[in-house]
N, C-alpha and C positions, 0 to 999 in steps of 0.2 A: 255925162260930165264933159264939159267942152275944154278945149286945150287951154281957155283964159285962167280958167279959177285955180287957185292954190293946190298944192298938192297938201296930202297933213302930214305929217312927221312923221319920220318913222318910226316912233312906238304906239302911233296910231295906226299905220297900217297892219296888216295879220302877214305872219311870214307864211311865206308857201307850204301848205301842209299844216300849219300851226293849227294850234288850238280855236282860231277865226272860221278854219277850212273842216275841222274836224272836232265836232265837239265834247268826243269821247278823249282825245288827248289829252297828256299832262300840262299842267300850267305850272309855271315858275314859282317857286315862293317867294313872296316878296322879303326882301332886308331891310331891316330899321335903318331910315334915312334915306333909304336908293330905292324901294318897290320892289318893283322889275327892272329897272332900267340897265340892272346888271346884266342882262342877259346879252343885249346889243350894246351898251354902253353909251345911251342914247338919254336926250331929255336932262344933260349938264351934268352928267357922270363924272368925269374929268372934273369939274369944278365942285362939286361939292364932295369930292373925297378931297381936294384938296382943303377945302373952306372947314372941312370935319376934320382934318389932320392937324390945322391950326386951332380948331377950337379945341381940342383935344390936350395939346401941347400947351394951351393958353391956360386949363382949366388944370394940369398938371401944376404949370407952375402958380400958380393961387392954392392949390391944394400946399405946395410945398412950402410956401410964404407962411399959410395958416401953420403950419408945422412946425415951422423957426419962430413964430412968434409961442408957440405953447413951449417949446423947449425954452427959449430963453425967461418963460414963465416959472417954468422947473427951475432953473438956475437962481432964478431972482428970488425964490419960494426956499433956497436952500437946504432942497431934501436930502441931500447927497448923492455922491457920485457914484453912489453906485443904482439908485431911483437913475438917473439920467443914463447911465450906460444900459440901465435895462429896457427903457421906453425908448432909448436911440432903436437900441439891438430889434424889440419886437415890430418896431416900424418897417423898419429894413430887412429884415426876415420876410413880415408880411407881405411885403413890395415886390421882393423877388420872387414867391411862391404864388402871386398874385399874378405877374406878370407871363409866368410862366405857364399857369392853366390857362390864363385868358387866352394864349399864343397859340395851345396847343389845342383852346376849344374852336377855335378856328379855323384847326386842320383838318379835324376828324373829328366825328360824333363822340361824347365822353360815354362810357359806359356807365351802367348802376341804373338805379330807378332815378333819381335825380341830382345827379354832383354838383349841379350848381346850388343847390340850398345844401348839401354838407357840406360845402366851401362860401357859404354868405359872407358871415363873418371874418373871415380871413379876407376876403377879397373888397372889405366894408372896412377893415382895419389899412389895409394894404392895395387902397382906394390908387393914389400913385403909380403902383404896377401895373393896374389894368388901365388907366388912361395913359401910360406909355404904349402900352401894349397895342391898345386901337390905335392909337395915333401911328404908331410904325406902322403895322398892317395895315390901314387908310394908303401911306406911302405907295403899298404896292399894291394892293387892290383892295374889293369893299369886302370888310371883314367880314368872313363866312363865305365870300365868293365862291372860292372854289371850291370848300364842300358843299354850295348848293349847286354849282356847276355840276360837278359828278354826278349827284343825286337826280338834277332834271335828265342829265345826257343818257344814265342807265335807265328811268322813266320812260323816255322819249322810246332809245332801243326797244326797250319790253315790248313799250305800247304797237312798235313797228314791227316788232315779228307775231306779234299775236292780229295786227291787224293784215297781216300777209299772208297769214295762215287761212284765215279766213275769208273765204271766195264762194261768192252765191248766195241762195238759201237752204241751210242747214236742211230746215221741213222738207223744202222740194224733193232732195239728196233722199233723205230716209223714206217719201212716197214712191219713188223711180224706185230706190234698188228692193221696193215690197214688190210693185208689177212684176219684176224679172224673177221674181223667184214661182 
């Protein structure tokens, strides 16, 4: 490779030790929308958490348009007020309990066999909460980063002190210490 031609980018090249150098290594999970690119922050990271933050915010507010038009459909349909203080109330309930698993699924693995299908519907009602939720979390980094940060970096550990541990061949070791006996 001569010094004229392009270098490739860096989530083209393998980092030192990576998964390129050693094939038993862990590999990143990728995240909806970002791949890998979260690992190094590489290949428009910066730009489409931003681009996802707004589409995000965009798609809240058209969620919340369609919401003010069905309420004032309520209103116009004159069910009473107490039909409208109840579908305000269960919106806005689901919103905030919405917003606040999605935040928390973010942070840490949820326990159970599958919490996100016993919270569908709540978070399909209270649709609102969870695209605030991403859209904030997008602000600070690509949601689920950091629990998949941990999860690669403790990988990565394991995979280095088992590969440290590990020196020579095994076979050989157990033929040598047969002769000496």
């Amino acid at each position: 490779m001569d010094d004229a031609s392009p270098r490739p980018p860096a989530a083209a090249r393998p980092a030192p030790g990576g998964p390129a150098t050693d094939p038993d290594a862990p590999r990143p999970a990728p995240l909806r929308f970002y791949g890998t690119t979260w690992v190094d922050h590489s290949g428009g990271y910066t730009l489409r958490r931003a681009g996802l933050a707004l589409g995000a915010l965009g798609a809240a507010a058209a969620g919340a348009a369609v919401l003010v038009l069905a309420y004032q459909g309520l209103t116009i349909a004159a069910v009473g007020g107490l039909v409208n203080l109840l579908v305000l109330a269960a919106f806005a309930l689901c919103s905030a309990l919405a917003f606040v698993r999605t935040w928390s699924g973010y942070l840490r693995r949820p326990e159970g066999d599958d919490p996100v299908a016993s919270s569908q519907g709540l978070r399909f009602i209270g649709f609102l909460g969870v695209l605030l939720a991403y859209a904030a979390r997008t602000l600070v980094e690509a949601p689920g980063e950091r629990l998949h940060r941990a999860e690669y970096e403790r990988a990565l550990a394991r995979h280095e002190r088992r590969r440290s541990t590990r020196t020579g061949n095994p076979a050989a070791r157990r033929r040598n210490s047969r002769r000496r006996r």
